[in-house]
Phi, psi and omega in degrees: 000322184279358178278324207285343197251342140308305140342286145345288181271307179313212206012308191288336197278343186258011181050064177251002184237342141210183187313132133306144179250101186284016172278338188296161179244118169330115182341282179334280193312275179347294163335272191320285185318300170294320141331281194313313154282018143309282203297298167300357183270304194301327175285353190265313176277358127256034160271339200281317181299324172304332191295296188309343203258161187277122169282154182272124182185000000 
């Protein structure tokens, strides 16, 4: 059972268990697009924590 099931996931990671969509947007490119909006959230919230803090005087 644990061959069959090894078996499986090798066929799924190498997209061996249905058709391809040559329509699909390539792993890398997803990848990247979640960095990137990774990156821009993290830059809005620390503009907004900057915005937020008061100066001392």
């Amino acid at each position: 059972m644990k061959g069959a099931i090894m078996s499986t996931f090798n066929k799924a990671f190498k997209g061996e268990l249905v058709a391809q969509d040559a329509n699909d947007v390539p792993a890398e490119v997803l990848s990247e697009r979640v960095k990137k909006s990774r990156r821009d959230e993290t830059m809005l919230e620390k503009k907004s924590k900057a915005k937020l803090k008061t100066p001392k005087g």
